[in-house]
C-alpha positions in Angstrom: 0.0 0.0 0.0 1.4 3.5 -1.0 1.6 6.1 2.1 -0.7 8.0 0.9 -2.9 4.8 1.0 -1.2 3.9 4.7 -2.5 7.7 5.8 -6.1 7.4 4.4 -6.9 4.0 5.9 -5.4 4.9 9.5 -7.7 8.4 9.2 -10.5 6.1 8.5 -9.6 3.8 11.1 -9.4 6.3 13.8 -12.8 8.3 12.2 -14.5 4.9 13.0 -13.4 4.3 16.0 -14.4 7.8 16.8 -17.8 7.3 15.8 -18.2 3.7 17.7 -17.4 5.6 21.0 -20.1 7.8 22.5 -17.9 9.6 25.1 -14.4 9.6 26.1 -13.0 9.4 29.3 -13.0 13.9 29.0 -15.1 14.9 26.8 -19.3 14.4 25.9 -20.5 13.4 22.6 -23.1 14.4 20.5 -26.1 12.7 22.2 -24.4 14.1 25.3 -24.6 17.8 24.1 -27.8 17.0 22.3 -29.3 16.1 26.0 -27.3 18.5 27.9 -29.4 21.7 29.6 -29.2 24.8 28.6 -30.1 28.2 29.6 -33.9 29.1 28.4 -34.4 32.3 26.3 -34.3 31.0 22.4 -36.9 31.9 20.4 -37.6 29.9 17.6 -38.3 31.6 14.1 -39.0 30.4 11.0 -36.7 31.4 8.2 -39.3 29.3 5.4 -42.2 27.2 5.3 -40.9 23.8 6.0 -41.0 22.2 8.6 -37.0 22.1 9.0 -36.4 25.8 7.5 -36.4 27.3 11.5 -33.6 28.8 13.6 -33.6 29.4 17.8 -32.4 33.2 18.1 -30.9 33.6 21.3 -30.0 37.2 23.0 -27.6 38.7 25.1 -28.7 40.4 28.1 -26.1 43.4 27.3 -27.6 46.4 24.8 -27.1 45.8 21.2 -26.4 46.5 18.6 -25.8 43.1 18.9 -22.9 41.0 17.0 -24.3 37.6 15.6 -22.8 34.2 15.0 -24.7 32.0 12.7 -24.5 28.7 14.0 -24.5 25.4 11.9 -24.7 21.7 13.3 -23.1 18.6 11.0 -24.0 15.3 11.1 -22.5 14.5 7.2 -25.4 16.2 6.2 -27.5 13.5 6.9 -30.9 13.9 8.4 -30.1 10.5 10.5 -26.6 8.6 11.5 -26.6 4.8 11.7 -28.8 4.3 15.2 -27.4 7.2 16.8 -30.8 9.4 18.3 -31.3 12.0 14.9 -30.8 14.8 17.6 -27.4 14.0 17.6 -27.2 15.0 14.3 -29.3 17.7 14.6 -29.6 21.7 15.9 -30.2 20.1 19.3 -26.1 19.2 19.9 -25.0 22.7 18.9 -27.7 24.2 21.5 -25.0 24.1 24.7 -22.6 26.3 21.8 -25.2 28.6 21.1 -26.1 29.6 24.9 -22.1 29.5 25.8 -21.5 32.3 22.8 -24.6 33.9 24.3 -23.4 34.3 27.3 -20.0 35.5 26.2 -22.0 38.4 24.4 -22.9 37.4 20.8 -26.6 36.8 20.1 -26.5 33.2 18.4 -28.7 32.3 15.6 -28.5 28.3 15.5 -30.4 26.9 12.2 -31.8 23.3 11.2 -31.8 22.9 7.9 -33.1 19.8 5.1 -30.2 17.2 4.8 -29.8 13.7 2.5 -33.0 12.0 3.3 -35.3 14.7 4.1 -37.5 16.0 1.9 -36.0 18.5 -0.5 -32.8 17.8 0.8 -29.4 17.4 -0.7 -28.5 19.5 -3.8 -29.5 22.4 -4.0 -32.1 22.3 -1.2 -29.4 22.2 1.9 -27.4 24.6 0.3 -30.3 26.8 -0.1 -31.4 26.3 3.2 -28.5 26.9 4.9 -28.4 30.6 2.3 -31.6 31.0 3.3 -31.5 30.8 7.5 -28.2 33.3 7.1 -30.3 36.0 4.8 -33.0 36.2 7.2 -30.9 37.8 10.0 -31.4 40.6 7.8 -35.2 40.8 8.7 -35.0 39.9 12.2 -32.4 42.5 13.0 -34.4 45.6 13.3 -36.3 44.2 16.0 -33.6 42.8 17.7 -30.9 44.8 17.8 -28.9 42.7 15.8 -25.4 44.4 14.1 -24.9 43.6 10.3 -21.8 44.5 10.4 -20.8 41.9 12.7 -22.4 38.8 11.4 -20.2 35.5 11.4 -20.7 31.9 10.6 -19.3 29.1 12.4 -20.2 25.2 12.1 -19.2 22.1 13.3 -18.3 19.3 10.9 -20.7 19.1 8.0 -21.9 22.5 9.3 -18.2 23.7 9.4 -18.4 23.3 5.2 -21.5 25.1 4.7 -20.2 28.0 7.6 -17.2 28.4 4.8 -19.6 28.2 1.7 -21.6 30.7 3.4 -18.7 33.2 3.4 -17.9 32.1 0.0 -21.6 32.9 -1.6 -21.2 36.3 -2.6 -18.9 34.8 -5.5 -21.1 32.2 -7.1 -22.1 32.7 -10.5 -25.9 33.6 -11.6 -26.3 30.9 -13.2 -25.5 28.6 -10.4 -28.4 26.9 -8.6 -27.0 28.2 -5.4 -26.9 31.2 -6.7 -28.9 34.5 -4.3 -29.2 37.8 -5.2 -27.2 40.5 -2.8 -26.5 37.8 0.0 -25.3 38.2 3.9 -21.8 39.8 3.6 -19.8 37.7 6.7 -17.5 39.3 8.6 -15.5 36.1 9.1 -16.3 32.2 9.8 -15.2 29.5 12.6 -14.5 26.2 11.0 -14.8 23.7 13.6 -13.0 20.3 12.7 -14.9 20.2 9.4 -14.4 19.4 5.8 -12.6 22.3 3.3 -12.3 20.6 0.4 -15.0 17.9 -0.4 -13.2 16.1 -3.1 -10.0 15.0 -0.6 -12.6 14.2 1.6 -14.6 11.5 -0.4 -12.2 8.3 1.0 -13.8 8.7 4.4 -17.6 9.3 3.0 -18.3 5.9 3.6 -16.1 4.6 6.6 -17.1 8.0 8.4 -20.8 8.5 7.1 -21.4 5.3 6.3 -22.8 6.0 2.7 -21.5 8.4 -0.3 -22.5 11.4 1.8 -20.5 13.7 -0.4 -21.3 12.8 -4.0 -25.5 12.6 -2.5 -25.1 15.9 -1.8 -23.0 16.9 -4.8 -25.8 14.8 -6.9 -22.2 13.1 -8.4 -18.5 12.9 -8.4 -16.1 15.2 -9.4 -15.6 13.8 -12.6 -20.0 14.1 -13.3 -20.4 17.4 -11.6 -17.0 19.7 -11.5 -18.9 22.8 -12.3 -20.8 22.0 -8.9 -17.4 21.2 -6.5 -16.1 24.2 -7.5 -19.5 26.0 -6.2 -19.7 24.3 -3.3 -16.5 22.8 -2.0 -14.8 25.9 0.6 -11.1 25.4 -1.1 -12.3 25.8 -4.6 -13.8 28.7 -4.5 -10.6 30.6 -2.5 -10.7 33.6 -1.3 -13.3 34.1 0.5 -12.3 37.3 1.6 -13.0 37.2 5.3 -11.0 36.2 7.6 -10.8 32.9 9.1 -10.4 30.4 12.4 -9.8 27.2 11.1 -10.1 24.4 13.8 -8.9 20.8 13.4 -8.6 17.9 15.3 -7.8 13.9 14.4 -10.8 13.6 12.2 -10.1 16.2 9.3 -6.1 17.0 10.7 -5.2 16.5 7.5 -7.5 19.4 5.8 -5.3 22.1 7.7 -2.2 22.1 6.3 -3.3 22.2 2.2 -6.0 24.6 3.3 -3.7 27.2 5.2 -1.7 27.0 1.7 -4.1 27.5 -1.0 -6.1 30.1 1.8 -3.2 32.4 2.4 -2.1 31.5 -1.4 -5.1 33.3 -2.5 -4.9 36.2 -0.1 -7.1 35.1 2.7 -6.0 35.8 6.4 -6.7 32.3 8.1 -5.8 31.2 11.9 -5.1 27.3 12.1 -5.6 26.0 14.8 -4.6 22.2 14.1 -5.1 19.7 17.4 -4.1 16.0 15.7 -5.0 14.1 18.5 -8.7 15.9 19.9 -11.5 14.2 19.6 -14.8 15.5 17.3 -17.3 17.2 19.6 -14.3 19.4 21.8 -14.9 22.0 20.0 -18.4 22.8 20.6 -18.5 21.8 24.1 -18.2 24.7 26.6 -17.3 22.0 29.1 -14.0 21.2 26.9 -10.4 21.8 27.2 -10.7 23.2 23.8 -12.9 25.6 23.9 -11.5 28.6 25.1 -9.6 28.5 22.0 -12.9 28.0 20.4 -14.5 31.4 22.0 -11.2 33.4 21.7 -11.3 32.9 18.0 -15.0 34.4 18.2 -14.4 37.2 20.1 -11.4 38.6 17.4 -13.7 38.5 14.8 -16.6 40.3 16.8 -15.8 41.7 20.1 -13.3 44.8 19.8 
């Protein structure tokens, strides 16, 4: 086997191995987070008419103008996981996240969105879901206090890929499907241990996801839709032109060092934040070692 081989089938190894465990010995997992209490105060508001097309809005008791952080749950865009409870995979496990960035100051806009096997899910529907939940801060923020000029993104595996995209929409072409006229401008995005370039990730679809998670979405491989990876895969559609905290641990370590490269290549200022040996759900649990790094990256881009 070729070491390139050697490296793919030890990240797969330790990906499942990952998944198999529901907790280590430190830190909570998703069904953990997902069932974890949280502060009350979220208001849930529908950003569409589906039943999945909502967000929970939380706010900060300090006077806004408020500065916003979109916040977007993985889950390899699947709308269920093998037999883990769907919440796990769901806006529910990003809920602790969302009322920790509260606290620290930032109102937190946490959105579900349609995923493979909802529905309308998939390509373009996630995609335009995901467009959709961010555009609508733009409506809710008169009433909320809410500061447009401090609005960023951050996501958590899956989620961290569309957090990137997000930043990276203002660049699509019209006549892509994912196309929106005059969207969100970002001030910057928080990747959380998530996927930058879907094509290098496509060897762990199925050990990770258990499925083709990747070309689902995609509606193909890169070879049947190229025109679409280079719309929707974060390192192929460089700069985005905000700047960016990129976090990685042992499931997508290797996505930090080729990403810092073609990032800072094409002008972007990106922070990497590369952690080989943390496990998944670190970074979006208050609880965690991890996440003061987590909530310092935040406050550069927002707080002065």
């Amino acid at each position: 086997m070729s070491r390139r081989g050697t490296f793919v089938k030890t990240q797969c190894l330790l990906a499942i191995a990952f998944l198999s465990c529901a907790v280590s010995a430190q830190n909570r997992g998703p069904v953990d987070l997902a069932n974890a209490p949280v502060a009350p105060g979220a208001r849930r508001i529908a950003y569409g008419s589906g039943a999945l097309q909502f967000g929970e809005l939380r706010l900060p008791s300090t006077k806004g103008p408020h500065p916003v952080a979109i916040v977007i749950h993985g889950g390899c865009w699947l709308a269920r996981l093998g037999t883990l409870d769907p919440r796990a995979v769901a806006i529910d496990n990003m809920r602790p996240m969302a009322a920790a960035l509260n606290e620290a100051g930032i109102a937190t806009w946490n959105i579900e969105y349609r995923r493979l096997g909802d529905e309308g899910g998939g390509w373009p529907g996630t995609f335009r879901d995901v467009a959709a939940g961010a555009d609508v801060i733009r409506t809710l923020a008169p009433d909320h206090s809410l500061d447009l000029k401090r609005v960023i993104s951050i996501g958590h595996s899956a989620g961290a890929h569309l957090a990137l995209w997000l930043a990276a929409r203002p660049k699509l072409p019209a006549t892509s499907d994912l196309f929106t006229r005059d969207p969100l401008r970002l001030s910057g995005v928080v990747s959380l241990d998530g996927p930058a370039d879907l094509k290098a990730t496509i060897p762990l679809q199925r050990p990770v996801c258990g499925g083709p998670v990747i070309t689902d979405l995609i509606g193909g491989t890169p070879e049947e839709r190229p025109q679409r990876y280079r719309e929707a895969s974060p390192i192929e559609v460089l700069p985005l032109g905000v700047p960016q905290a990129f976090f990685t641990g042992r499931m997508f370590a290797a996505h930090a060092a080729p990403y810092e490269i073609a990032a800072k290549r094409a002008g972007d200022v990106v922070q990497i934040s590369a952690l080989p040996t943390a496990d998944h759900f670190v970074f979006i649990d208050p609880k965690s070692d991890v996440w003061p790094q987590v909530i310092a990256s935040v406050r550069r881009l927002l707080l002065p």
